[in-house]
N, C-alpha and C positions, 0 to 999 in steps of 0.2 A: 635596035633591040639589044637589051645586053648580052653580053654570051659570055662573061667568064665564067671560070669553073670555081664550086665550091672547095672553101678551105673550112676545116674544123678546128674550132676551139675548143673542143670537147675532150675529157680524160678518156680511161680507154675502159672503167666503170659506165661512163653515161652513153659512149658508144656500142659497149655491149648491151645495156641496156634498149638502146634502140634498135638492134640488133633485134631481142627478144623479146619486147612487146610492141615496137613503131611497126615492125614490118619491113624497116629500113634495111637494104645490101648493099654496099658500099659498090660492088659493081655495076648494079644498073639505077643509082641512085642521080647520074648525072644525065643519064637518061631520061630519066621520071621529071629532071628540073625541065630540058630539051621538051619534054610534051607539053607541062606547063604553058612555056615562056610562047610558044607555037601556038595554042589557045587565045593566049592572053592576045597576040595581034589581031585577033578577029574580033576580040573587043572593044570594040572601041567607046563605049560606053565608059568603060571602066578606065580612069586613069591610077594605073596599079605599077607598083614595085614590082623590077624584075628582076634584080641582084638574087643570087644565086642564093645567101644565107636567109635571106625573107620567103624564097620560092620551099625552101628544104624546112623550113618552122612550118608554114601550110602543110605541106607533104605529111609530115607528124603528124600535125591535127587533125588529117584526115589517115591516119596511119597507113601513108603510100596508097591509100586509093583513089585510083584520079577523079572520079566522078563527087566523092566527097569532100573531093583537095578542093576543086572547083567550086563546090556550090559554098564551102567557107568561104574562098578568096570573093564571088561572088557578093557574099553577106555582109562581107567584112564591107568593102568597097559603098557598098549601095545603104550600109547603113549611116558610114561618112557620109553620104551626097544625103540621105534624106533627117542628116539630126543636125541642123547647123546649130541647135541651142545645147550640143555637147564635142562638137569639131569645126565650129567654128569661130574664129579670136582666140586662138589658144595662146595668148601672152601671159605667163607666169607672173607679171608685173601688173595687170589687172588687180586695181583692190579688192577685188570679192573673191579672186582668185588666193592674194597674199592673207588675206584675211584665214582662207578656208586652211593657208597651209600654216599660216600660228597657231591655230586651233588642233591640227593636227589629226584630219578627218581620213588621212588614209595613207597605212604606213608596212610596206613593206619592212619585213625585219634581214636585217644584211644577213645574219646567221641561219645557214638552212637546216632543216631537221631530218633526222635518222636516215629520210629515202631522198635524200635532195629536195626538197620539195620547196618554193617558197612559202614562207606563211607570211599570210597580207592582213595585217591589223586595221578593222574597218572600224572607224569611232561613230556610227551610225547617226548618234541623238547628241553628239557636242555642237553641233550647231546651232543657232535659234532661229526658227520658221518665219517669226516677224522680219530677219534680214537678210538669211540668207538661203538662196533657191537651191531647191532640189536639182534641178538641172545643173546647175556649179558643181555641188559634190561630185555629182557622175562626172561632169567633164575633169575635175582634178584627178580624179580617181582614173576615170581611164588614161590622160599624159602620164600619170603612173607608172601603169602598170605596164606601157608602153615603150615608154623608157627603160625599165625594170628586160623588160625583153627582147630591149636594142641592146642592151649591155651585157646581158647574160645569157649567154644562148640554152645553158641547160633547162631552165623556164618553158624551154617548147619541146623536152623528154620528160622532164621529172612532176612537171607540172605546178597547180596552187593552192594551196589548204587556207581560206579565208576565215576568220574571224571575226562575227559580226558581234559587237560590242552595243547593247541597247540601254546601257545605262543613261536615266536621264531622259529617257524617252514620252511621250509626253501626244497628247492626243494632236498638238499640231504636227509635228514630224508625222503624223500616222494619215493627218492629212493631205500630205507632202507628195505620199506614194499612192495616188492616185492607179487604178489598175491598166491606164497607158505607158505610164512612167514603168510599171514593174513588168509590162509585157515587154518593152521595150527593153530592160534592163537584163531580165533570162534569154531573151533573144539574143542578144551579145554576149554575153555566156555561154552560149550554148552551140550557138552556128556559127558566128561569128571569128575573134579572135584565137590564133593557132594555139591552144593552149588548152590544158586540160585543167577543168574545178576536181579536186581530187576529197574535198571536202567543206563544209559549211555548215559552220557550229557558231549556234545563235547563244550568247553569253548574259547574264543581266537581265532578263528574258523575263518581263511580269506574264503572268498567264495571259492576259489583256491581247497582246502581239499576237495570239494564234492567230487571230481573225484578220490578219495584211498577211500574216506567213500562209495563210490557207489558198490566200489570190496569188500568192509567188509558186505552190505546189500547182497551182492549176495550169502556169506555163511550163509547167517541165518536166524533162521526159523522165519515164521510171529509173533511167538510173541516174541521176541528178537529184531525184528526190530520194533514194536511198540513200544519197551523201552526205544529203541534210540532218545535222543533230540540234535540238536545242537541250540547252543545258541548265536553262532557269537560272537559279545562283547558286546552282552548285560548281563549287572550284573544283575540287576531285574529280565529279566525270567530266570536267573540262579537259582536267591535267592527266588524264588517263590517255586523252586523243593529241592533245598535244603539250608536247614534253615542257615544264617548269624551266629548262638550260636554253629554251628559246626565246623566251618571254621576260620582257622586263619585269622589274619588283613591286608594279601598280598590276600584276596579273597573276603574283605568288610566282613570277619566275626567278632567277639567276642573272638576267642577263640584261644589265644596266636598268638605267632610269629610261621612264617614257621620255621624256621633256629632252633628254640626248636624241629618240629618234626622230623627235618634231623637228628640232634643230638640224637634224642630219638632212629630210626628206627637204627642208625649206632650202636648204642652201645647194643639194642637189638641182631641185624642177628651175629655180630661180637661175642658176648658172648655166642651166639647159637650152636658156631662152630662143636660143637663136638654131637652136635644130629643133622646138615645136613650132616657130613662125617660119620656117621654112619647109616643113610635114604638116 
C-alpha cells in the first residue's frame, strides 16, 4: 500500500482557500489520507489509486468528511467497473474517438476565470447521431476532464463551471440522451468524481430542450439544480455568468479562436495516449 506523503502544488490563494471552505488543516490532513489509504485495503472490491495527491482531490470532494470521502471514491470506482461503454478501450487513437476530438465536442479552456474555476466548453449537438454514439462523447469527455485533473490540482478546490453549447441540436441528439444515459451522466457529477460543478449554463437553448433538461433536473439534488442556468440565445445573460476574456470569439469572447482549442485539446488526449491505456 502506498504511504508516501503529500506534496502541494497549490499557491498559497488555493490553499487558503481550502483552508476556508474544503475543511482542509494541513496538520491532520495526512492523517485524513492514513484513514483513507486503511479503508481502502479492506476493499478489495475496489481496485483504487492510493497516491496521496488522488486520496487529498477525494478528501476535497467530500470536504474532509470521511464518510462522504468514501462513498465518492466508492462511486467513482464502481461506476468504472459497471460502464465499460465509457472506461473501457480508452485509446485516443480510436477513429470515433479522433473523429469526436476534430469536431471538438469537449473543451476545456486553458484560461481560468475570476475564482479559479475551470470553464469546460461542452459542444453538445456538433456531432451527428447517424455516426456517432452518445456513449463516445461521454467517454472523450470524461478522459478529459480527467486529464484536466491529473495535471491541475486546483480543479479539485476551485472546482468546474460547464457550458453546454446546444447549437445545432436536432431531435436525433435529443434521442441520444435516453433517461439511462442522463441518470447515468448526474450520477457522475454528482457522487462520483472529486470535483465540484459550480455551474451549468445551457447556451443555444431552443425552448424545445426543456423537455431532456426536465429528465436531467429530475436526477439532481437541489443544489445542483440551483446551478443550473439556461440562457436560450441570449449572449448577455450568458456573458454576465461567464466573463467574454474567457471565451473564444465564436462565444463574443476575447480569447482566441475556437478551432485553436480543438487543436489544442486534440494534440493534448492524442499525446496522452499512453497514460489513458494504462488508467
Amino acid at each position: 500500500m502506498n504511504s508516501e506523503k503529500y506534496v502541494t502544488t497549490l499557491d498559497e490563494a488555493a490553499l487558503n482557500h481550502c483552508r476556508e471552505f474544503l475543511n482542509e488543516k494541513e496538520e491532520s490532513r495526512d492523517e485524513a489520507v492514513a484513514l483513507i489509504r486503511k479503508w481502502l485495503t479492506d476493499q478489495n472490491h475496489l481496485n483504487a489509486r492510493t497516491d496521496s495527491l488522488n486520496l487529498v482531490r477525494f478528501l476535497r470532494g467530500g470536504k474532509f468528511n470521511f464518510e462522504r470521502t468514501i462513498g465518492k471514491i466508492e462511486s467513482f470506482y464502481k461506476l468504472r467497473q459497471n460502464t465499460p461503454e465509457w472506461y473501457g478501450n480508452r485509446d485516443p487513437m480510436l477513429p470515433e474517438l479522433q473523429d469526436l476530438l476534430n469536431l471538438g465536442v469537449f473543451l476545456p479552456i486553458p484560461k481560468r476565470d475570476a475564482e479559479g474555476r475551470v470553464v469546460v466548453l461542452i459542444r453538445a449537438a456538433v456531432h451527428k447521431p447517424k455516426i456517432h454514439k452518445q456513449n463516445d462523447v461521454f467517454k472523450l469527455g470524461n478522459m478529459t476532464i480527467e486529464y484536466e485533473v491529473e495535471n491541475d490540482e486546483s480543479i479539485s478546490v476551485y472546482g468546474v463551471i460547464a457550458i453546454i453549447d446546444l447549437n445545432g441540436v436536432t431531435l436525433g441528439h435529443a434521442r441520444q440522451m435516453t433517461p439511462s444515459i442522463i441518470k447515468k451522466a448526474v450520477h457522475s457529477w454528482q457522487d462520483c468524481y472529486p470535483l465540484r460543478i459550480k455551474g451549468l449554463h445551457f447556451i443555444n437553448a431552443p425552448t424545445h430542450v426543456n423537455v431532456v433538461l426536465s429528465i436531467f433536473r429530475q436526477f439532481m439534488t437541489t443544489k445542483l439544480k440551483s446551478r443550473v442556468q439556461v440562457h436560450g440565445f441570449n449572449l448577455e445573460s450568458f456573458h454576465e455568468k461567464v466573463s467574454p476574456d474567457i471565451l473564444p470569439k465564436e462565444y463574443g469572447g476575447t480569447n482566441g479562436e475556437l478551432q485553436e482549442l480543438i487543436d489544442h485539446w486534440k494534440t493534448k488526449i492524442t499525446e496522452a495516449r499512453q497514460w489513458f491505456l494504462e488508467n
